[in-house]
C-alpha positions in Angstrom: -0.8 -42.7 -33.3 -0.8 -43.7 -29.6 2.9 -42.1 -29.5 2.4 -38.8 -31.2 -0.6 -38.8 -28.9 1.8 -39.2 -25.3 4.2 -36.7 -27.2 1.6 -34.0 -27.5 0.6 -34.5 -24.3 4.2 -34.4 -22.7 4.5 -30.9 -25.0 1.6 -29.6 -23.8 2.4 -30.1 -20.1 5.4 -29.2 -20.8 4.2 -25.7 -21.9 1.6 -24.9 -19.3 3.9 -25.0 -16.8 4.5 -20.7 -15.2 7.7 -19.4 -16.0 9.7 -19.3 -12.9 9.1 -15.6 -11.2 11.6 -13.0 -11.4 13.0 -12.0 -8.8 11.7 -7.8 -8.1 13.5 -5.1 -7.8 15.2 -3.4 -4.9 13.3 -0.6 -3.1 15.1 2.8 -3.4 14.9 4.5 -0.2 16.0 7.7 2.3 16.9 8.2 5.3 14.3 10.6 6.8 16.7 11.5 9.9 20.2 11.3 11.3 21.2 7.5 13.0 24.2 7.9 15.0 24.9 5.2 17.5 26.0 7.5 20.1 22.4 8.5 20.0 20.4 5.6 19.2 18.8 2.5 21.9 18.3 -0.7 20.7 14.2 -1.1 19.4 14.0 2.7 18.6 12.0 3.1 15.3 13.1 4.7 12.5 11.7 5.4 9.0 12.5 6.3 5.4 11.2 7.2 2.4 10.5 5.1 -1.4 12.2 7.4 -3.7 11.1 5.4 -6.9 7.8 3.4 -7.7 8.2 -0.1 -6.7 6.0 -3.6 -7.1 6.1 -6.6 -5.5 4.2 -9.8 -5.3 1.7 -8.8 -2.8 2.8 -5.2 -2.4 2.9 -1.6 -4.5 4.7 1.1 -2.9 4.2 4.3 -4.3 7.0 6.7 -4.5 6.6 8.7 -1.0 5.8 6.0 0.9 7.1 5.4 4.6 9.0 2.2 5.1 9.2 1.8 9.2 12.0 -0.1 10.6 13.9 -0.8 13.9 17.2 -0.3 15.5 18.0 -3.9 16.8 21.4 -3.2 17.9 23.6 0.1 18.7 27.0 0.0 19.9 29.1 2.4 20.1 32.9 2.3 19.4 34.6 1.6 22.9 38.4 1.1 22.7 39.6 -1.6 20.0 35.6 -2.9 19.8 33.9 -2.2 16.8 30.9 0.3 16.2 28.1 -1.5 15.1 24.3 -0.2 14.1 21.9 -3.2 13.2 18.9 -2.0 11.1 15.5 -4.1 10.2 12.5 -3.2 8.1 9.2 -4.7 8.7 6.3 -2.0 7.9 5.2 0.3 4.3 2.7 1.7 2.9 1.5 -1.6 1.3 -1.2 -0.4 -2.0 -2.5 2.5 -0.1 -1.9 4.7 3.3 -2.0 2.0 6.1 0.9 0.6 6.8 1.6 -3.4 6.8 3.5 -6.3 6.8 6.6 -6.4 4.7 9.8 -8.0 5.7 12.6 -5.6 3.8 16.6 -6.1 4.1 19.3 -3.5 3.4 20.9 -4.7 1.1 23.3 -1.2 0.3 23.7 2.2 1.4 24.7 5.2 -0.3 26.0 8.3 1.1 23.6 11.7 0.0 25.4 14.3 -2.4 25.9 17.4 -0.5 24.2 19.7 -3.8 21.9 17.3 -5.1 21.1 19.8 -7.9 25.0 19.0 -9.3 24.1 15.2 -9.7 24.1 14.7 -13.4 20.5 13.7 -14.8 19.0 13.8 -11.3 16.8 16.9 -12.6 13.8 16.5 -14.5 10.8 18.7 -15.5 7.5 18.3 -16.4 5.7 20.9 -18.8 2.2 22.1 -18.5 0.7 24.0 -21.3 -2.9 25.9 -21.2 -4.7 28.3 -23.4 -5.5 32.3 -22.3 -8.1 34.1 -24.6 -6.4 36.7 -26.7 -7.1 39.5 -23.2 -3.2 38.3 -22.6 -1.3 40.3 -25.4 1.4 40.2 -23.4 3.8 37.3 -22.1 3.4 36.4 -18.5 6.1 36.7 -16.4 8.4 34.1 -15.3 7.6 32.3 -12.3 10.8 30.8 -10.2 11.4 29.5 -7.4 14.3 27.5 -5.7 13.8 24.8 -3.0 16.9 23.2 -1.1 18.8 20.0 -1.0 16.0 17.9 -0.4 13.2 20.1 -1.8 11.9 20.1 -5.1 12.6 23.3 -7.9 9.8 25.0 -9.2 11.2 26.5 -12.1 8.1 28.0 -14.3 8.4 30.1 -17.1 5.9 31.6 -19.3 6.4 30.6 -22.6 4.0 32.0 -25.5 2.4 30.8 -28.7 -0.4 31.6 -31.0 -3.3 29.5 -32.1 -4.1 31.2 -35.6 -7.5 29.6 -35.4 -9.0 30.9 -32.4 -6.8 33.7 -31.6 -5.9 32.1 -28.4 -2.6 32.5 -26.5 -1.0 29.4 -25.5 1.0 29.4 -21.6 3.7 26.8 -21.1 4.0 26.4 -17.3 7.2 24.0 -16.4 7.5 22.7 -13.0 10.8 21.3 -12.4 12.0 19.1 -9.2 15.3 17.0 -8.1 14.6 13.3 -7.8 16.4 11.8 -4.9 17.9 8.1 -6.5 20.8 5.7 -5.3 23.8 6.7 -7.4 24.6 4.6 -10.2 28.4 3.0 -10.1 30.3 1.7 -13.0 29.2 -2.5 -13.0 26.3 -1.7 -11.5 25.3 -1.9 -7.2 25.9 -4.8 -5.9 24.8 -6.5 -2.2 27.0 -5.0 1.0 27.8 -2.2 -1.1 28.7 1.2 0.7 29.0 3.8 -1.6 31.0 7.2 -0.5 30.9 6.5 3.3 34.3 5.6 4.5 35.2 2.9 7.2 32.1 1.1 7.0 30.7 -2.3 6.3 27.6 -3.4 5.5 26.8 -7.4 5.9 23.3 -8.5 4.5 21.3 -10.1 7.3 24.1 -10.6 9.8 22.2 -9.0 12.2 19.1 -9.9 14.9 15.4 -10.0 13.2 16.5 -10.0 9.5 18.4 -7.0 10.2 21.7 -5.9 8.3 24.7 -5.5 10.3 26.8 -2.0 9.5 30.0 -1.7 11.5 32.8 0.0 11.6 36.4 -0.2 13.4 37.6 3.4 13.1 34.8 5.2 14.2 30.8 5.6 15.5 28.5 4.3 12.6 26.8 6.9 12.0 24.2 7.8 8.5 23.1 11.1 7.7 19.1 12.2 7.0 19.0 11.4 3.2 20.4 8.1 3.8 20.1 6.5 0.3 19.8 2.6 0.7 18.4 -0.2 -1.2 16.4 -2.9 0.2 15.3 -6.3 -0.7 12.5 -9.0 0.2 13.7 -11.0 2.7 13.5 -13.8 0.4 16.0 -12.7 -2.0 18.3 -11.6 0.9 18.7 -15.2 1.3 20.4 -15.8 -1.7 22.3 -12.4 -1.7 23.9 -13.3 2.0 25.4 -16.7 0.8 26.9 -15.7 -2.3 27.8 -11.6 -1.1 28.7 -9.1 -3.8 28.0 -11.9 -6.2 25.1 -10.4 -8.1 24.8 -6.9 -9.2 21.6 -5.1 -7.5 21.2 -2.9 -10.3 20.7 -6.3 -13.2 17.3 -7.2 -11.7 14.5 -7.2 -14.1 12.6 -3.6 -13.5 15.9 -2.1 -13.4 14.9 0.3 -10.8 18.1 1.1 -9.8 19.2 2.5 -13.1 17.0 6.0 -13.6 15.8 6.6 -16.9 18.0 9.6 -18.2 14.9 12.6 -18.9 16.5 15.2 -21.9 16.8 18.1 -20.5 14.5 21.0 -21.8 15.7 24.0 -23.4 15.2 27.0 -20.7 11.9 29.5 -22.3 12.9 32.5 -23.3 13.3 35.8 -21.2 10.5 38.1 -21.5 12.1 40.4 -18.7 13.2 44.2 -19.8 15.6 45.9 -17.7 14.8 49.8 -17.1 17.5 52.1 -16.9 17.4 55.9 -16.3 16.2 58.2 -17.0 13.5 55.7 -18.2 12.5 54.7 -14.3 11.0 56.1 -12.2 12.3 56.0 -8.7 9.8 56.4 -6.0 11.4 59.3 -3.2 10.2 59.6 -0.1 7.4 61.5 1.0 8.7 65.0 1.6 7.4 67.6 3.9 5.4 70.0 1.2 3.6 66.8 -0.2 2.0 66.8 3.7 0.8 70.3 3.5 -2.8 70.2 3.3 -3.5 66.8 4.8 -4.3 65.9 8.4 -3.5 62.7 10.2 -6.0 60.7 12.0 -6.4 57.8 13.6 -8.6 54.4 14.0 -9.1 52.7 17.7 -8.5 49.1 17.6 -9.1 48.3 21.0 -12.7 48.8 21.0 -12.7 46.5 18.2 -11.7 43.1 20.5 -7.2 43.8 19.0 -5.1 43.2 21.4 -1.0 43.3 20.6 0.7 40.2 21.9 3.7 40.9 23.7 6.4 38.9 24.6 6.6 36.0 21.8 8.9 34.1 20.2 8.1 34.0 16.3 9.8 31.7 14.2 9.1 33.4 11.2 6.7 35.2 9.3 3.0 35.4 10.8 0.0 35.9 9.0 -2.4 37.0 12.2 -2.9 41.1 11.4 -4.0 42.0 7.8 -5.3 45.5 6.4 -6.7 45.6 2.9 -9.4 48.0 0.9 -12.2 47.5 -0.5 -12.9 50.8 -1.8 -11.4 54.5 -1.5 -13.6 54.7 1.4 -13.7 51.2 3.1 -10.9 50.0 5.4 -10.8 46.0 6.4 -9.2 45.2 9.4 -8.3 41.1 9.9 -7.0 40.4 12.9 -6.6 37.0 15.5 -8.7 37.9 19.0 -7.1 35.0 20.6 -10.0 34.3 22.3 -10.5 30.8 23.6 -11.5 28.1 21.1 -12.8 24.6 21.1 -10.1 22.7 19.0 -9.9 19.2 17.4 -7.7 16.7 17.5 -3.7 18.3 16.0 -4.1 16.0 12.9 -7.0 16.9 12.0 -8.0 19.4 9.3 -11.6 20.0 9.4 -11.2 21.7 12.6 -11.0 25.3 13.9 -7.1 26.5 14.0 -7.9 29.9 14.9 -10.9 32.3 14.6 -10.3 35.9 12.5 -12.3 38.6 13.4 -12.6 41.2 10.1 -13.9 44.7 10.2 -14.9 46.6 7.6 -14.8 50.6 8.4 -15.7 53.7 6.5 -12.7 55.6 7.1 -14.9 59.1 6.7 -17.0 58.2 9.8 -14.8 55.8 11.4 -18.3 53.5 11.6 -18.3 49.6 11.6 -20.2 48.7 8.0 -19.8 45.3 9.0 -17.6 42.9 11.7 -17.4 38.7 10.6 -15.3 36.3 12.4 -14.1 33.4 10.2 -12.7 30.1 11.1 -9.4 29.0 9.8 -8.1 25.2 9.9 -4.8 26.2 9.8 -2.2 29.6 10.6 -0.7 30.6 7.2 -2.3 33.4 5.5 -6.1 33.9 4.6 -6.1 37.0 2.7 -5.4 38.5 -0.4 -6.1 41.7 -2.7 -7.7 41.3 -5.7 -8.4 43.9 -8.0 -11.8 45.5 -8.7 -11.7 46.6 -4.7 -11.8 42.7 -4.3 -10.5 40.4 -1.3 -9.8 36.5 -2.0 -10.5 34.9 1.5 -9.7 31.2 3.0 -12.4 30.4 5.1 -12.7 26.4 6.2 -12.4 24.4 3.6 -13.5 27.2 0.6 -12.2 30.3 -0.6 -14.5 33.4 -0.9 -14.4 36.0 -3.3 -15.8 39.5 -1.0 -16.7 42.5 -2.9 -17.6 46.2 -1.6 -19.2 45.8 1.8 -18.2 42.3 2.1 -20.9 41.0 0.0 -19.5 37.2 -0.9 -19.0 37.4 -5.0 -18.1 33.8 -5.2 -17.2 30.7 -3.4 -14.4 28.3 -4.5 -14.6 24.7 -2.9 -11.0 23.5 -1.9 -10.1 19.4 -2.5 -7.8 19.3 0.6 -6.2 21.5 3.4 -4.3 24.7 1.6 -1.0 25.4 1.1 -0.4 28.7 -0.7 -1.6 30.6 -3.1 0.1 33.4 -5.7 -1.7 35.5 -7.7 -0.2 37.6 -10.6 -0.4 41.2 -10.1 -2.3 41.8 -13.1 -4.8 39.1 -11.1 -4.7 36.9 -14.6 -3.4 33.6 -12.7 -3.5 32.0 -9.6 -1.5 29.3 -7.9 -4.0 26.9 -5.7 -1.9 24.3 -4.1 -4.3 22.0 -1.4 -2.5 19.3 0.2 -3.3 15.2 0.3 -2.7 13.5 3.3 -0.5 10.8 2.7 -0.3 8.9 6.1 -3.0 7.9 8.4 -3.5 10.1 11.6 -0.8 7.8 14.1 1.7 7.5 11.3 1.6 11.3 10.7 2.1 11.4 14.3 4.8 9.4 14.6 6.5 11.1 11.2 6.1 14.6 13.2 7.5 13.0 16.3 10.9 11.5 14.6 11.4 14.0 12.6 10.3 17.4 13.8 8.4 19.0 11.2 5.7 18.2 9.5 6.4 15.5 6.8 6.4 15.2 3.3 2.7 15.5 1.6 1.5 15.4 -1.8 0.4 18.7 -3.7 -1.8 19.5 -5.9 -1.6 22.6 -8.0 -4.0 23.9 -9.8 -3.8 27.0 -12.0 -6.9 29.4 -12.2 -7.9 32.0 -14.7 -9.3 35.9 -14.0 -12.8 33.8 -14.4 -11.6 31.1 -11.6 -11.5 28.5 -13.9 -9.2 25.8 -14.0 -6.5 25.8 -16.6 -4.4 23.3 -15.7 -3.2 21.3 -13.0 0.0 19.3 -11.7 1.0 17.5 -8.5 4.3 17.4 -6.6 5.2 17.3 -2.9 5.1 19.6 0.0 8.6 20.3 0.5 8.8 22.9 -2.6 9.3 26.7 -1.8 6.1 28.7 -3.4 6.2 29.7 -6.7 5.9 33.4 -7.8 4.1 35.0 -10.4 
C-alpha cells in the first residue's frame, strides 16, 4: 500500500507539472517608409506597421499597430566595403494605444509586390446584408470604388432579395480590401531569409542593441515603404541566431505566417442598363432662343464678408465655397471668411478648423433671410443636398438636417472625427464613415512627421436609411478611396 501510495504521488506530480510554453509566433510587419542608407544616421527612428493579429506573453498587438524601432548603424557602400543597415525594435502598441516595451528582432524581410491586387488569395471581402421596407422596388445601384497599392477596395454591390413574410427587400453591401501579408515560399520562411531582394543578407542579431544586420556587397542596402518583415521576441532570436535557417518561421504554433486562404465570393449581379439612341436623351447646350424672355441679374458677395483668395497653391480639390437651394426662391451661400480664429492644438479634433459663414437669400428681393457661421474641426466638405429642399450639414462633432429657412430638422451625433459621406441620389442611403484615433497625440505626431501624411486610422462606416437610421455598419481603415452610391 505504502508503494502504490509514493507511485500515485510521483504520477500526480508528475502531471501537474505546465507544459513547456510554445514558442509565439512571428509579428508580420511593413515598412511605413523608404530606408536607404545613403539617407539614413545612425539612432534615426523608424516605424512599421502589424499587418496580422498577434499575441504574446505579456503583449497583444492588434493588426494596425505601430512597432517603433531604430537605425543603429548606416553605412553606405564605399569602394570594396560592404553596405550595411542595422535595424532594432524596441516599442508597439502593447494591448491598447500607448506604446511600450517590447524587445523585437528581424528575423526576415520580404520585398512588397509591385500590384498587390495580383497576389493570389491576398483579397478578401466581407459581406454586409440589411433590410429596406418594400419603398425600394428597385435594385440599388452598385457602389465601387478602387484604392491603390497599399489602400484597401471598396467593392460594394447591391445585391437584392425578398423576404416573403414581411415584404421587405434585403441589400447585400460587400466591402472588399487587400490584406498586406509576408509571401508564403515553398518549405515555409525560415530565419535570415530575404525574399525577392537581390544582393542582400540578413543576419539575425548580428548587429548593436539586438539589432539585425542587413548588408550587402554590390550595392546601398536600401528597403522600400511596404517593407514586409517578420520579427521575433528577442528570446527566441536567441535560438534562431545559433542554429540560422535551421527552423522554418512559418511551423510556429499560431501559424501566423501562413494566411488562411478566404473563398472568393461570386461578383452580384449587374443591375446597370445601358441607353442607346434614340432612347437618351442628350442634354444640348443652352441656345440663344431658350434666353429670350429672361434677364440676368446678379447677387453682391462682398457685402456679405466673401472675399476671393488669390495667389494659392491648392493641392487638390477644396471644399471652402458651396451654393445649394433650399427652395425655388431661397439661395444658400457657404463660404470660408478667413477671418482670424483661436485654434487648438494640430492633433486635436474637438477644436475649431475653420469657421463657415452661410447665407440664406431670397433671390426675388436679394434680402438676407438669415446669416449663421458654423465651426468645422476639419477642411473636407460640410455640405450636402438633400431632397425635399433639404441641406445635410457637418457642424462640430454632429450633423444637421436644415429645412426651408434654415430651420434645423434633425441633429445626428457623430462617434468620431468625419471622413466622408455619400448619399444615393434617390437620398435612400448614406455612407457615414467617422474616424478612430489609433495613436496617442505624440505618436500621431511622430507618424505625420516620418511619413508625411496623415497615417493610417481606423473607420467606421455606417449605413443610414431615408429615416437616418442605422442599417448596418462595418469598419476598415482610412487609406480606402470613398465609396459611391
Amino acid at each position: 500500500m505504502v508503494g502504490i501510495v509514493l507511485l500515485g504521488l510521483s504520477l500526480s506530480a508528475g502531471l501537474s507539472q505546465a507544459p513547456p510554453q510554445s514558442d509565439p509566433a512571428p509579428v508580420q510587419a511593413e515598412l511605413l517608409a523608404n530606408l536607404n542608407v545613403r539617407h539614413l544616421e545612425d539612432g534615426k527612428t523608424i516605424f512599421a506597421r502589424v499587418t496580422s493579429d498577434w499575441s504574446g506573453q505579456d503583449c497583444v498587438l492588434r493588426k494596425g499597430a505601430t512597432l517603433q524601432g531604430t537605425v543603429e548603424v548606416s553605412v553606405p557602400r564605399a569602394g570594396k566595403n560592404e553596405s550595411k543597415l542595422a535595424l532594432s525594435f524596441n516599442q508597439a502598441q502593447c494591448n491598447g494605444r500607448e506604446m511600450q516595451p517590447l524587445a523585437l528582432v528581424l528575423a526576415a524581410v520580404a520585398q512588397p509586390p509591385s500590384d498587390w491586387s495580383m497576389v493570389p488569395n491576398a483579397q478578401y471581402r466581407m459581406t454586409m446584408p440589411f433590410s429596406n421596407p418594400r419603398a425600394m422596388a428597385a435594385p440599388p445601384p452598385s457602389m465601387v470604388s478602387k484604392g491603390g497599392t497599399s489602400s484597401p477596395v471598396v467593392n460594394t454591390g447591391g445585391g437584392v432579395g425578398r423576404d416573403a413574410m414581411n415584404d421587405y427587400h434585403v441589400t447585400y453591401m460587400e466591402m472588399g480590401g487587400i490584406e498586406h501579408r509576408f509571401p508564403d515560399r515553398p518549405g515555409g520562411v525560415r530565419s535570415g531569409d530575404v525574399v525577392d531582394i537581390k544582393g542582400i543578407k540578413l543576419d539575425l542579431g548580428a548587429g548593436p542593441n539586438l539589432s539585425s544586420l542587413l548588408s550587402s556587397k554590390v550595392r546601398d542596402v536600401s528597403l522600400p515603404e511596404f517593407t514586409q518583415i517578420l520579427l521575433v521576441p528577442a528570446s527566441l532570436a536567441s535560438r534562431l541566431s545559433a542554429q540560422p535557417g535551421s527552423r522554418s518561421l512559418a511551423q510556429t504554433p499560431a501559424g501566423v505566417v501562413r494566411i488562411t486562404r478566404v473563398v472568393t465570393a461570386a461578383p452580384p449581379p449587374n443591375y446597370i442598363e445601358v441607353c442607346a439612341p434614340p432612347g437618351c436623351a442628350v442634354d444640348m447646350p443652352v441656345s440663344a432662343k431658350e434666353l429670350e424672355g429672361h434677364q440676368g441679374s446678379s447677387i453682391a458677395t462682398r457685402p456679405l464678408g466673401y472675399v476671393p483668395r488669390a495667389n494659392r497653391i491648392v493641392a487638390g480639390f477644396e471644399d471652402e465655397e458651396s451654393l445649394a437651394w433650399l427652395g425655388p426662391g431661397q439661395l444658400l451661400l457657404a463660404f470660408n471668411p478667413h477671418r482670424l480664429i483661436r485654434r487648438g492644438q494640430a492633433l486635436d479634433y474637438s477644436h475649431t478648423a475653420r469657421v463657415i459663414r452661410a447665407v440664406l437669400l431670397e433671390t426675388a428681393t436679394r434680402n438676407i433671410i438669415r446669416a449663421v457661421d458654423w465651426e468645422i474641426i476639419d477642411s473636407r466638405r460640410y455640405l450636402w443636398p438633400l431632397d425635399g429642399d433639404r441641406l445635410l450639414v457637418h457642424v462640430g462633432y454632429e450633423l444637421r438636417v436644415y429645412g426651408a429657412g434654415m430651420e434645423v430638422e434633425r441633429s445626428i451625433p457623430l462617434s468620431g472625427p468625419l471622413l466622408f459621406i455619400r448619399i444615393a441620389p434617390d437620398g435612400g442611403l448614406m455612407a457615414v464613415a467617422t474616424l478612430r484615433e489609433r495613436h496617442l497625440p505624440e505618436l500621431h505626431a511622430k507618424l505625420r512627421e516620418e511619413l508625411g501624411t496623415e497615417p493610417q486610422e481606423d473607420v467606421d462606416i455606417a449605413i443610414l436609411n431615408k429615416e437616418f437610421n442605422t442599417v448596418a455598419q462595418a469598419s476598415t481603415v482610412s487609406d480606402l478611396v470613398p465609396p459611391t452610391l
